[in-house]
N, C-alpha and C positions, 0 to 999 in steps of 0.2 A: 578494330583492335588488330596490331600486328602481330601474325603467325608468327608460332617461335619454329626460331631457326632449325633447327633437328629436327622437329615434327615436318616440315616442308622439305629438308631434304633426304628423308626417310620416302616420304610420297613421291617425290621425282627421282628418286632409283630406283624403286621398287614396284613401283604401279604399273610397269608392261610386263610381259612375260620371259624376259631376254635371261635366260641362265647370269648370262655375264658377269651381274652384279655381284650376284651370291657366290661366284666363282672368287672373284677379287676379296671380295669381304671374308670368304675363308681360310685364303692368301693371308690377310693381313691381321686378323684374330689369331691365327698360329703361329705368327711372326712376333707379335705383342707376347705374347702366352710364351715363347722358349724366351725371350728376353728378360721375362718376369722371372724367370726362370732360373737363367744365369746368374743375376743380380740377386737372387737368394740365396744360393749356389756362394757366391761372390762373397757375402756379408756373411757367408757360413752361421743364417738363418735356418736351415736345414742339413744337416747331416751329409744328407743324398745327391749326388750329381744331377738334379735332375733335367740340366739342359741335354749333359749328355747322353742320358738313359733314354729321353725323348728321339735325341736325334739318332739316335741309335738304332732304337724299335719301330721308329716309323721312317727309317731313309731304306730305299731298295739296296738290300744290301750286294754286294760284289758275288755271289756263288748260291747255287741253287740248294745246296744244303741248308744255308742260312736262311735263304726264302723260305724252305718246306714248314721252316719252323716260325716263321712269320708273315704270310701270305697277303695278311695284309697293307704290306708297306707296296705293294702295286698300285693300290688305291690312295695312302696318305703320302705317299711320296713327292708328286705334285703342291705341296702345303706349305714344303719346308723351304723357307729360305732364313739363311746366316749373312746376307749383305743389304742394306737398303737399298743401295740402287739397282742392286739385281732381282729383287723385287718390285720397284720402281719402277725398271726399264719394261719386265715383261707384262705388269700389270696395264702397261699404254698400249704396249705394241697389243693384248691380250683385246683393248678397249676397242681399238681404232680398228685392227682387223678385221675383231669380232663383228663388230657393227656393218663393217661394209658388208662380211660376208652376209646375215641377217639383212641388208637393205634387198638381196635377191633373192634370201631361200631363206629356210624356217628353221626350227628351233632342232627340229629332230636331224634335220642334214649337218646342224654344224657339231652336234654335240657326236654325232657318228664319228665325223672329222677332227673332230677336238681332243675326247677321250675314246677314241678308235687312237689317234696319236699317242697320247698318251699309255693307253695299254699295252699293244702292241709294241711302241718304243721299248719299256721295261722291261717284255719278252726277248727283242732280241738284245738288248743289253744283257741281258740274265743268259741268253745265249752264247754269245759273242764271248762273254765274261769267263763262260765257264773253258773258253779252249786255252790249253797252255801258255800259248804265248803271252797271254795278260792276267799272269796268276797275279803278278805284284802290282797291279794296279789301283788305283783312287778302290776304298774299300765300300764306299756309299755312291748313292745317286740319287738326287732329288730334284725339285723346280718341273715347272712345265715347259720346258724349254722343247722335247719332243713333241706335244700336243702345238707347241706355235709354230713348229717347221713344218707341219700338216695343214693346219692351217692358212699360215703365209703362203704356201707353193699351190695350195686349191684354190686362191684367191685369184692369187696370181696369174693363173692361166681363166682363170673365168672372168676377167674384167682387166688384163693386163696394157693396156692403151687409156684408163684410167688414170685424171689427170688430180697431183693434189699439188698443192701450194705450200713450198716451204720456206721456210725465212730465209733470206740472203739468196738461195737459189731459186725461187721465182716456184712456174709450174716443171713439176716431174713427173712422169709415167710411173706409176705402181709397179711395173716390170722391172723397174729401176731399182728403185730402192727397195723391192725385196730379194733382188739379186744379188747386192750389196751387204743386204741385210745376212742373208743367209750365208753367202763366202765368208763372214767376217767373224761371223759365229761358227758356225764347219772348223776354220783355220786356228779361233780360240780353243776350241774342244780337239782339234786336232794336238796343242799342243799340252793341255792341260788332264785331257782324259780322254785319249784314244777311241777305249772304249762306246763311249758317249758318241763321239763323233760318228763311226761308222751306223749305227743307230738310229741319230741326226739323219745322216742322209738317208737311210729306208724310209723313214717317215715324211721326209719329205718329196721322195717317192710315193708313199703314198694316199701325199694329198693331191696331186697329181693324178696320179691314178684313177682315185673316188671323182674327182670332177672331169679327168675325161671321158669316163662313162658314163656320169651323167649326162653330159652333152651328147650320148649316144644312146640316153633314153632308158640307160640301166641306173636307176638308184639305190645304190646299198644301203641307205638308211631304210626305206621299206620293209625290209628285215625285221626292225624294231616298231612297226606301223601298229598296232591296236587295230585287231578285226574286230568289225562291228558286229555284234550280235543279227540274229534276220530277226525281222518284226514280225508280226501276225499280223495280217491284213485286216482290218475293219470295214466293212460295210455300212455303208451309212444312206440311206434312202432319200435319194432330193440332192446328196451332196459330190454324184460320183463328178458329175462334169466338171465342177468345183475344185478337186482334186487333181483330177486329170489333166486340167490347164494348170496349176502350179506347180507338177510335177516335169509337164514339158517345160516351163519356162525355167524353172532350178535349172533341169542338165541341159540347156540351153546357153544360160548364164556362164556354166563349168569352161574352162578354158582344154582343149582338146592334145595330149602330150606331145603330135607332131611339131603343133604352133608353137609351143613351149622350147622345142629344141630348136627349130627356125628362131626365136629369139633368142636364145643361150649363143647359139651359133653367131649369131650379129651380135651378140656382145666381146666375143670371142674375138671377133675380127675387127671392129670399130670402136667397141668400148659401149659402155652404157649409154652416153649422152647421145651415141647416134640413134636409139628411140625416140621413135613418137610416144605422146601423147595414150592412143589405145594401147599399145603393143608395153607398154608399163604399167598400164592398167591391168591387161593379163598374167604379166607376170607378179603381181602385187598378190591378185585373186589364187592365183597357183600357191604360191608363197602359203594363205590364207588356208584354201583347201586343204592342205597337208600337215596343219597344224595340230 
C-alpha cells in the first residue's frame, strides 16, 4: 500500500534533530496566519485590523520605550514576513547554510550563531535606533535577515574554499557567494533602513568572531552546555574489570580538542574535501559528543 504523501513527508523533515525545519515551518505558519488575516481585514469580516495589530505587536519596534512595553517582539520578530519572496529567499539561504553549518558542528553551536544573531542584532538595532540621527526612520524590524549574516559570515570562514555548483556558473567558492551575498544585502539595507544595515554588519561580525574562536579552542556555545549531574559510583563484585575496560575504551574513542582544531584549521585553509577518511570521522564524533 502506498504511503500517503504528508505522512512521509512529515517523517523526512522531521525525524533528525536539526532546529531548521521547525524554524522554517514557523516562518511560514505566521506568514499564512497575518495573510489570513488581512483578507478578513479586507472583506471587513472582522471589525479589527488585525493584520495590523499583529504586525504591530510582534515587529521590533524602532525605540526602547516601545520595546519596554512589548519585550517580546525580540523574540517574534524573526516570524514576520509581508513579501513571499523574501520569505522564500531566506528560508533557502536559512536551509542550505543551515545544513552546511550542521554537516561540521552541532545543534547547540548553530543555534548560539543563529539566535545569538538574531538577539543581539535586535539589541543593537534597539540601540542604534534610539540615537538622534534616526529618529525618523523605518518604525519596525522584523525577518531573520540578522541571524543569516551570523550565520553566512561563520560559515564562511569555517569552510570558505568550499566548492558548490551553480547553474550557468559551473563550480564556485562559498567565499564567493557569500561575499556577494552579503555586500548586496549590506547595500539594500543600506538604502532602505540604515538602521538595519549598521546592525547587519555587527552580526556579521559576529559570526565571525564566534568561529574564529572556535578555531582557537574557545566555544561560546558551551555556555549553554547542560552539566551533567555526578553519579554515584556502584560497586559491583566480579564486574570491576568489566567496567574499567569500557570505560578506557569510551574516552579512548572521545576525539581529543587539540585534534579537533588541527582539523577545523585544515578546513579553514583547504576546505572540507581536503579530509581524509579518519580525520571526518572525528569530526562527525565531536559534532556527536556535543549534542
Amino acid at each position: 500500500m502506498k504511503e500517503n504523501v504528508l505522512k512521509s513527508f512529515i517523517r523526512d523533515t522531521y525525524k533528525n534533530t536539526s532546529p531548521i525545519p521547525y524554524i522554517i515551518t514557523g516562518q511560514v505558519l505566521m506568514f499564512v496566519l497575518l495573510h489570513i488575516f488581512e483578507l478578513l481585514t479586507f472583506d471587513e469580516v472582522v471589525s479589527l485590523d488585525l493584520f495590523r495589530w499583529t504586525y504591530e505587536n510582534l515587529s521590533l519596534p524602532m525605540s526602547f520605550k516601545a520595546f519596554i512595553q512589548q519585550p517580546w517582539t525580540l523574540i517574534t520578530h524573526p516570524f514576520l514576513y509581508q513579501g513571499i519572496f523574501n520569505l522564500l529567499f531566506d528560508c533557502l539561504w536559512l536551509y542550505w547554510i543551515g545544513n552546511i553549518f550542521l554537516n561540521f558542528l552541532n545543534n547547540r553551536q548553530f543555534l548560539t550563531v543563529f539566535i545569538g544573531g538574531i538577539l543581539l542584532g535586535g539589541l543593537v538595532f534597539l540601540g542604534i535606533s534610539s540615537l538622534p540621527y534616526y529618529s525618523n526612520q523605518t518604525a519596525y524590524w522584523n525577518t531573520t535577515a540578522l541571524g543569516l549574516a551570523a550565520l553566512i559570515s561563520s560559515v564562511t570562514l569555517l569552510v570558505p574554499n568550499l566548492e558548490v555548483r551553480l547553474f550557468i556558473f559551473g563550480n564556485v567558492k562559498l567565499k564567493t557567494i557569500a561575499l556577494i551575498y552579503l555586500a548586496l544585502e549590506f547595500g539594500f539595507l543600506m538604502v532602505s533602513n540604515p538602521v538595519t544595515a549598521v546592525a547587519y554588519l555587527f552580526m556579521a561580525g559576529f559570526g565571525i568572531c564566534f568561529m574564529w574562536q572556535l578555531q582557537k579552542g574557545n566555544d561560546w556555545s558551551r555556555f549553554f552546555k547542560r552539566s551533567k549531574r555526578p553519579q554515584h559510583l556502584k560497586v559491583v563484585q566480579g564486574q570491576k574489570h568489566q567496567h574499567t575496560t569500557e570505560k578506557r575504551r569510551h574516552h579512548s574513542d572521545l576525539p581529543n580538542q587539540e585534534l579537533i582544531d588541527q582539523i577545523l584549521d585544515k578546513i579553514s585553509i583547504s576546505g572540507y574535501e581536503s579530509l581524509n577518511s579518519q580525520e571526518k570521522e572525528v569530526l562527525f564524533k565531536a559534532s556527536k559528543q556535543d549534542q
